[in-house]
PAVEXKOL-827527 format. One record per residue (C-alpha): x, y, z. Coordinates in steps of 0.25 Angstrom, whole numbers, padded with zeros to 4 digits, always signed. Example, Ala and Ser with C-alpha at 12.3 -4.5 7.8 and 13.67 -1.06 7.14 Angstrom:
BEGIN
+0049-0018+0031;+0055-0004+0029;
This chain:
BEGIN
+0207-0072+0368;+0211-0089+0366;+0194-0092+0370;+0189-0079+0360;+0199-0086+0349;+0195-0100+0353;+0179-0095+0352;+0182-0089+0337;+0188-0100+0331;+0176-0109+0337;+0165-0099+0331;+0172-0101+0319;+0172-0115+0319;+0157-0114+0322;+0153-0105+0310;+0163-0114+0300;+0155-0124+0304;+0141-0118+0303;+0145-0112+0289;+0149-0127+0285;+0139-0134+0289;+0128-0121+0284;+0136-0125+0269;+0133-0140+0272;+0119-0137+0275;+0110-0146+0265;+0101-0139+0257;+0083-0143+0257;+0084-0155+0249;+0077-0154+0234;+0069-0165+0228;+0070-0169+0214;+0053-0171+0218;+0050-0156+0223;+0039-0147+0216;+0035-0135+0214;+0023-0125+0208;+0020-0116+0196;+0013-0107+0195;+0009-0101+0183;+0001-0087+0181;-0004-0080+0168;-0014-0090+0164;-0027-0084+0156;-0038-0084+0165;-0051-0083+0156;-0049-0099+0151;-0042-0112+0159;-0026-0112+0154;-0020-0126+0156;-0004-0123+0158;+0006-0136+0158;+0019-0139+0165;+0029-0146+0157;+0042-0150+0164;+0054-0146+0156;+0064-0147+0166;+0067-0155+0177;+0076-0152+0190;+0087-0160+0195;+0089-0163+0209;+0097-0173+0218;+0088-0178+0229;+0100-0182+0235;+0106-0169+0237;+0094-0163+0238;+0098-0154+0226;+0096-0151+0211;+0108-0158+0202;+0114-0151+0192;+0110-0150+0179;+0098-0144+0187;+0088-0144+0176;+0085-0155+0165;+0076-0154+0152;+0064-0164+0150;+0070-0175+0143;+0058-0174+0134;+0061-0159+0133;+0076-0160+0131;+0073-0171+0119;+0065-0161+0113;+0074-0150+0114;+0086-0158+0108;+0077-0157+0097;+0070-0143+0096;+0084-0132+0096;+0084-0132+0110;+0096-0141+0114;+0104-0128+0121;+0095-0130+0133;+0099-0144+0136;+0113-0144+0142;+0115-0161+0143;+0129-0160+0148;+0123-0158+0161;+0115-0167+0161;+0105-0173+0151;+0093-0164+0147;+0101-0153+0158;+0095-0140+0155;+0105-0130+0149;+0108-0119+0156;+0106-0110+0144;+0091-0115+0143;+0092-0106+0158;+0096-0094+0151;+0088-0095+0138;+0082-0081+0134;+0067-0079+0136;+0065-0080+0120;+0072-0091+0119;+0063-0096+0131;+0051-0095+0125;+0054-0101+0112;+0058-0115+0121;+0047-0114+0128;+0038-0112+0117;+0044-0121+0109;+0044-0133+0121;+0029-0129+0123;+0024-0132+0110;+0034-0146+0109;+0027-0151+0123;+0012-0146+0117;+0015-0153+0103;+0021-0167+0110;+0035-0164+0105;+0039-0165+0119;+0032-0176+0128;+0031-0169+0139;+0019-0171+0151;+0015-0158+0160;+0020-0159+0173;+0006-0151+0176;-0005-0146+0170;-0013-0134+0179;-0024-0127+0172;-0030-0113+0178;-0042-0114+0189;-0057-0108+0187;-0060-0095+0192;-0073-0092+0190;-0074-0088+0176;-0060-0086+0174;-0047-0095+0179;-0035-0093+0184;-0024-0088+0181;-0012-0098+0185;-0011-0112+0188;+0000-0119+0198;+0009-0131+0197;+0012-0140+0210;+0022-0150+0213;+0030-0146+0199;+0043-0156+0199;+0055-0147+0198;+0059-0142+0185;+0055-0132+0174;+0041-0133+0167;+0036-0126+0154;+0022-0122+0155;+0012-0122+0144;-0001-0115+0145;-0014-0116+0137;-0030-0112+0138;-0037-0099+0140;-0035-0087+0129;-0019-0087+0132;-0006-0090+0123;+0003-0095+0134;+0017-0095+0131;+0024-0108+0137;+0032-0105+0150;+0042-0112+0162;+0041-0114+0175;+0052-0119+0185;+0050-0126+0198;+0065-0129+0202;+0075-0129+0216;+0080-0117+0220;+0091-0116+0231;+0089-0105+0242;+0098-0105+0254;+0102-0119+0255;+0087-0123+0252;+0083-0128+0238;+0067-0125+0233;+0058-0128+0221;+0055-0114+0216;+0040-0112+0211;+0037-0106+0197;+0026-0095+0196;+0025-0093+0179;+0018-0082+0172;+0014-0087+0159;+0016-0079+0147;+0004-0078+0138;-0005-0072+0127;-0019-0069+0125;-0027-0068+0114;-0038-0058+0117;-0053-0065+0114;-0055-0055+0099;-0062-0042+0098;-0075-0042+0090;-0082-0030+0085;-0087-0024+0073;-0079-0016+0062;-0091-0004+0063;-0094-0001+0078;-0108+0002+0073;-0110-0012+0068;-0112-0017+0081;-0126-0012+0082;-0133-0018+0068;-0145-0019+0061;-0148-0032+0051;-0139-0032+0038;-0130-0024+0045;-0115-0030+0040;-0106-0030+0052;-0091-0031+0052;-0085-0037+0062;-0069-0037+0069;-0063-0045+0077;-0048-0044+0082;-0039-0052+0089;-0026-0054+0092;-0016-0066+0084;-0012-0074+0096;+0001-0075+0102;+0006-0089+0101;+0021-0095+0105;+0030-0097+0094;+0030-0112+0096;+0015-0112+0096;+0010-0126+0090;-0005-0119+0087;-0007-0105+0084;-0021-0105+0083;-0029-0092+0079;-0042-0089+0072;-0054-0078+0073;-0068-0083+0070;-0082-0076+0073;-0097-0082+0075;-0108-0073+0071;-0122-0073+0076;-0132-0076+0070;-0138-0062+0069;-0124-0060+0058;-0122-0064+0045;-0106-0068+0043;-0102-0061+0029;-0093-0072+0027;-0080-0075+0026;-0076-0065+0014;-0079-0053+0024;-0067-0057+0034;-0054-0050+0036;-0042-0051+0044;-0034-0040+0048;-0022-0037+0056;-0021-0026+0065;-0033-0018+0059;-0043-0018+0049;-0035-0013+0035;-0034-0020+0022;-0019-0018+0025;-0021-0026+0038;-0027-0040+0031;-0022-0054+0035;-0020-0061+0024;-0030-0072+0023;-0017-0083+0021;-0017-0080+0037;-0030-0086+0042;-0042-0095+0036;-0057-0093+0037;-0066-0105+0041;-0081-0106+0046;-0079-0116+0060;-0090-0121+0067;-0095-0111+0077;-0089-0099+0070;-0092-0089+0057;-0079-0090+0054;-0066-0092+0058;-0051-0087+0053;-0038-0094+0057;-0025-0089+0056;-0014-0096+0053;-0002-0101+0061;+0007-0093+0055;-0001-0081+0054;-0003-0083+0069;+0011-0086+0073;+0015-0073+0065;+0005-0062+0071;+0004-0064+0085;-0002-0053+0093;-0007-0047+0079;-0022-0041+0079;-0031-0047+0071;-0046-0042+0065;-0055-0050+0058;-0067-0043+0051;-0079-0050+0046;-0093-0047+0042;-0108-0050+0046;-0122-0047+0043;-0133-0044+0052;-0143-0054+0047;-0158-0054+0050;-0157-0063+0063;-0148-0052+0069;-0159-0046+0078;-0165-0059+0086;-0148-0063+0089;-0150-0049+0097;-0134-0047+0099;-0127-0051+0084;-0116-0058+0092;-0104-0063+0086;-0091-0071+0091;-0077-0069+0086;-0068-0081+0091;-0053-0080+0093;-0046-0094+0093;-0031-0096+0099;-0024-0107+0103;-0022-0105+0118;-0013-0116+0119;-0003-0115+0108;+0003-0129+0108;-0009-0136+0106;-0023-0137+0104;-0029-0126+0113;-0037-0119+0104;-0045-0106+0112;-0056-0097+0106;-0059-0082+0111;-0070-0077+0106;-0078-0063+0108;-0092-0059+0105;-0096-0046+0097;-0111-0041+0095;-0120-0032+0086;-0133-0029+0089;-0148-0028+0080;-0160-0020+0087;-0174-0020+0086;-0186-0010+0086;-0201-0019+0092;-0213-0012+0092;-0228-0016+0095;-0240-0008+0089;-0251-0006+0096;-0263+0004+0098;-0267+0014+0109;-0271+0003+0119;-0259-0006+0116;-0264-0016+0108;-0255-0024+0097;-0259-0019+0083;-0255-0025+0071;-0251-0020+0055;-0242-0010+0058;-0232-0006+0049;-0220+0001+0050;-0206+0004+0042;-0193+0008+0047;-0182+0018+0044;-0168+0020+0048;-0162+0032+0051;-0159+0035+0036;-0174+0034+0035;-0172+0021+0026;-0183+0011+0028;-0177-0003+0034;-0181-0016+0028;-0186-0029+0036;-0188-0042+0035;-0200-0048+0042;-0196-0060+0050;-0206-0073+0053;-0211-0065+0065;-0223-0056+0064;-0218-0041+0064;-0203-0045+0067;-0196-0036+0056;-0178-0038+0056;-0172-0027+0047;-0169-0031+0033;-0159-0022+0025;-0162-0032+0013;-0177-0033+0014;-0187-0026+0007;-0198-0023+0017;-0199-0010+0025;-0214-0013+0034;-0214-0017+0046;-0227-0023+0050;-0232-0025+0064;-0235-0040+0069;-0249-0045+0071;-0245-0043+0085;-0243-0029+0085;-0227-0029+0085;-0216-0025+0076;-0201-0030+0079;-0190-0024+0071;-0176-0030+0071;-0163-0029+0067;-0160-0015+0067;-0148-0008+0070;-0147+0004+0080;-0152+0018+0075;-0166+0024+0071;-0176+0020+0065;-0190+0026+0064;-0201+0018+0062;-0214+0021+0055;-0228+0015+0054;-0233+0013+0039;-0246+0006+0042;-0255+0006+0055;-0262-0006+0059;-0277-0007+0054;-0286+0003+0061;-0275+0013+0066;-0269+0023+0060;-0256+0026+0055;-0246+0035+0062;-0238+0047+0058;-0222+0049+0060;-0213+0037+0066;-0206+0033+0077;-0191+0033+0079;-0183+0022+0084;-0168+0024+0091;-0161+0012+0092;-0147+0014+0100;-0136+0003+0108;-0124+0015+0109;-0117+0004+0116;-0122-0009+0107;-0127-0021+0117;-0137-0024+0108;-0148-0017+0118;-0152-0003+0115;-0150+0008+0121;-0159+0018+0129;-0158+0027+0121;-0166+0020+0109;-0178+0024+0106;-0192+0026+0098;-0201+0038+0096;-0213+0041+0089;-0215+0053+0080;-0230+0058+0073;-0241+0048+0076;-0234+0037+0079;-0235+0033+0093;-0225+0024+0102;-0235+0018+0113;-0226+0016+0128;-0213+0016+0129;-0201+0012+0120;-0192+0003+0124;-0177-0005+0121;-0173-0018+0125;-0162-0026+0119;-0161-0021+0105;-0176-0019+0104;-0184-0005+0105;-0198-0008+0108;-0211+0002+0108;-0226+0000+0103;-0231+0010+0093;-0246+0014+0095;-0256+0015+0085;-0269+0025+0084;-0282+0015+0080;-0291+0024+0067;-0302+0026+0078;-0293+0034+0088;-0286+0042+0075;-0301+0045+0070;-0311+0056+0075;-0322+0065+0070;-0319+0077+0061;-0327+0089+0063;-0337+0092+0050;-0337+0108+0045;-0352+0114+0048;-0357+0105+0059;-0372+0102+0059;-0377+0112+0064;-0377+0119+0048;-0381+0108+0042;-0395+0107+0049;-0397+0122+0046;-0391+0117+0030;-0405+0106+0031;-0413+0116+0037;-0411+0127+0027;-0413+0115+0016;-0426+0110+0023;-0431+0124+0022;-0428+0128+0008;-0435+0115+0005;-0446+0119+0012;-0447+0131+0006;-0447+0127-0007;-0460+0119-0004;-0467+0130+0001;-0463+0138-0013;-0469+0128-0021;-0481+0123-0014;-0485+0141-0014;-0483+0140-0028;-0494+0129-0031;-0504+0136-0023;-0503+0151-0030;-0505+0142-0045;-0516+0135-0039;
C-alpha cells in the first residue's frame, strides 16, 4: 500500500510539473515586421479598376516579448490629426496611449461606418489627409474582359481602407484588416478577403418613341428615347458627374434643341424635370449633351430618367445605309476625383431602295424610260434627281414625279420606307412600245436590320414584263424590266375582199369599156 501511495504522489508531482511548465510554454514569437494578403473581389470586369490600400491603423507589437502591446491598435497620425478636426474624436481614445484607437470605434454601427469611411475616402482623395497607398493593384487582362479581384502581398499589420475606381462601377470605400490572432499558444497574421460594395450604371437604352419609326423613309421625323438610371454616388462624394448626350449620323437631321425633354419615370407632362436641373450644350463630338446638376444628382439616386429628342431623315439617309446614332452616358466612376467614364449605346433606323435596268428581249440596256411611283394610298411620290444619272432619292418636298431611266439603262430609287409601291411606265424608250398595267413592289424587314426580307417582292401585271428574276440585297430590291421594240409589236392586218374580187371588179370594168366601143364604132357604120 506504502509503494502504491509513494507511486501516486510522484504521478502527481510529474503532472503538476508538466501543467506548469505547459502554462510557461512561450508562444510563436510575432514581429512588428510580418505581412499579410488581401484579397478583394467584386471588381467590374468589362474595364481595368485600380483599387488603393491606405493604412489607417497600425498594430502594436513587443518584438521582445514576441507579442502585440496594449493599446493594440493606433490611428495614422495623419488620420487621427484629421479626425481631431472632422466630429470624429469619439474614435480616438488617448489615455491609452496617443492616437489609441477607441474601443467604441470597434462597435460603431454599420451606418455609422460608412459615413467614416466615406467621409475618410473623400479627405484622402481631395489631400486633406496626406496620406501614401501602401499599394496600388489594378485588375489583370482576360481576353477581352478582366478580372475580377486583385491581391495585396506582404501588407504590414494593421487596418487598411480601400478605394476603388475604373470601369462602369460606383465603389463604395471599404476595410480590410491584416492583424495577429492568437490560437492555442500560437499567434498568426490573419489575411482579409473583402467583397466590395458597388453600383452600376447600366450603358442607356436607346430607341424610338413609335416602333415603326425604325424602318423610315426620307423626311420621315423620328423621335427618339433614351433612358438611364441617375447614379448612385456616396454621400461624401467630391464629384457627382452625370450627363446624357446623343451623336446623330449623318443620314439625320437634329431638330434642335427646342424638341428636348426630360422626364422622370415615364413620358407625362406630369413627369417633367424642371430645366433648373440640368443644361444643354453642343460639345465637341456630340449633337448634344445635358448635365444635371450636383444637387439634382445627389438627391434622385437610382431615379430613371428619359430623354426625348427629335430628327429628320434628310436626303443623305440612303448611301449612310443603317441611320446609326449613339446616345452617350457620362458617370464618374471614381467619385473623389477626376475619373470621368462614358457608356454609350448605338440605336439604328433603316431607308430602302427599289434598282432596276430596262432592257429589250435580248438583254440590252435601253434608254428614256420613264416611270412614276405610288404608295400604297395610290399618292404619287416626289423625288429629287441627285448629280448621278438616273439615281432619284424620295423627296416629300419636291415637285417632280418622273422618273427617268439613265443613258445606261438603269434607274435607282432611294430612300423609301417599307411597304408597297407599284410602279408604272409613262414613256417607253424610242422605238418600243409602251406597256399596259404595272408592276407591284413589296418592300418587308419584320425584324428591322436594315436588309430585306424574303419575303419582299415585285410582280408584273398587263403588259409589263419583268425579265429574270427579282431579287433583294441589303436594303435594295433589284429586277430588269423588258420592253417590246415597234417592229416585234407590229404585223400585217388582214384586208376584207382579198384579191381575188378585185381582178374580177377590173375585168368587169375592162369589159364594159370594151363594150361600149363596139356600140359606138356599129353606130358609125349603119349612118354611113
Amino acid at each position: 500500500m506504502k509503494k502504491k501511495s509513494k507511486l501516486s504522489k510522484v504521478l502527481a508531482i510529474c503532472l503538476a510539473m508538466v501543467m506548469v511548465l505547459s502554462m510557461s510554454v512561450p508562444v510563436l514569437a510575432l514581429s512588428s515586421t510580418d505581412t499579410g494578403t488581401i484579397t478583394v473581389n467584386n471588381l467590374d470586369t468589362e474595364r481595368q479598376v485600380s483599387v488603393s490600400a491606405y493604412q489607417i491603423i497600425t498594430v502594436n507589437v513587443d518584438n521582445t516579448s514576441g507579442q502585440p502591446t496594449y493599446p493594440m491598435y493606433t490611428w495614422n497620425s495623419a488620420v487621427a490629426a484629421w479626425m481631431r478636426t472632422n466630429g470624429f474624436t469619439s474614435y480616438i481614445n488617448d489615455t491609452l496611449g496617443p492616437d489609441a484607437v477607441a474601443d467604441v470605434f470597434k462597435r460603431m454601427s454599420a451606418d455609422d461606418q460608412t459615413v467614416f469611411l466615406e467621409k475618410l475616402a473623400a479627405a484622402i482623395r481631395s489631400g486633406a489627409i496626406s496620406l501614401t497607398p501602401a499599394g496600388t493593384q489594378t485588375t489583370a487582362a482576360q481576353g477581352e474582359t478582366y478580372a475580377n479581384s486583385v491581391t495585396f502581398s506582404d501588407m504590414a499589420m494593421g487596418e487598411y481602407i480601400l478605394i476603388a475606381s475604373g470601369g462602369v462601377s460606383i465603389y463604395q470605400p471599404a476595410t480590410a484588416k491584416v492583424i495577429p490572432t492568437e490560437a492555442d499558444g500560437t499567434w498568426t497574421v490573419q489575411n482579409d478577403t473583402v467583397t466590395m460594395k458597388r453600383s452600376t450604371t447600366p450603358p442607356p437604352e436607346k430607341e424610338v418613341v413609335d416602333a415603326g419609326d425604325q424602318t423610315v423613309a426620307i423626311g420621315d421625323t423620328i423621335t427618339y428615347k433614351i433612358t438611364t438610371v441617375v447614379p448612385d454616388y456616396p454621400v461624401d462624394a467630391t464629384r457627382r458627374t452625370f450627363y446624357i448626350g446623343d451623336k446623330v449620323s449623318d443620314g439625320l437631321t437634329y431638330s434642335g434643341d427646342a424638341t428636348i425633354n426630360v422626364y422622370e419615370g415615364a413620358i407625362a407632362e406630369e413627369n417633367k424635370v424642371s430645366a433648373d436641373n440640368y443644361t444643354v450644350s453642343a460639345p465637341a463630338g456630340k449633337t448634344f449633351q445635358i448635365d444635371f446638376t450636383d444637387a439634382y444628382v445627389r438627391e434622385n439616386a437610382g431615379t430613371t430618367i428619359i430623354v426625348t429628342y427629335e430628327a429628320v431623315v434628310n436626303e443623305d439617309a440612303f448611301t449612310t445605309d443603317a441611320l446609326g446614332n449613339k446616345a452617350f452616358l457620362g458617370v464618374n466612376n471614381d467619385p473623389y476625383g477626376d475619373g470621368d467614364y462614358e457608356l454609350e449605346t448605338e440605336y439604328d433606323v433603316y431607308t430602302y431602295g427599289i434598282q432596276l435596268d430596262k432592257v429589250n428581249a435580248q438583254g440590252n440596256p435601253l434608254s428614256g424610260a420613264q416611270f412614276t411611283l405610288k404608295n400604297a394610298d395610290g399618292a404619287e411620290l416626289k423625288f429629287t434627281e441627285t448629280a448621278t444619272d438616273g439615281v432619284y432619292k424620295y423627296d416629300p418636298d419636291a415637285s417632280n414625279t418622273t422618273l427617268e431611266v439613265s443613258a445606261g439603262g438603269s434607274l435607282q430609287i432611294q430612300g423609301l420606307d417599307v411597304g408597297t409601291y407599284t410602279l408604272t411606265e409613262t414613256k417607253a424608250p424610242n422605238n418600243y412600245v409602251l406597256p399596259s398595267g404595272s408592276i407591284t413592289i413589296t418592300l418587308t424587314d419584320a425584324q428591322p436590320d436594315g436588309v430585306l426580307d424574303d419575303t419582299s417582292s415585285a410582280a408584273a401585271a398587263g403588259t409589263i414584263k419583268i425579265r429574270g428574276t427579282v431579287s433583294a440585297s441589303n436594303n435594295v430590291i433589284s429586277f430588269d424590266v423588258e420592253n417590246t421594240s415597234s417592229d416585234d409589236a407590229g404585223f400585217t392586218l388582214p384586208v376584207t375582199g382579198g384579191t381575188g374580187t378585185m381582178l374580177f371588179t377590173i375585168l368587169g370594168v375592162l369589159l364594159m369599156a370594151g363594150a361600149v366601143t363596139m356600140v359606138v364604132v356599129i353606130s358609125r357604120k349603119k349612118r354611113a
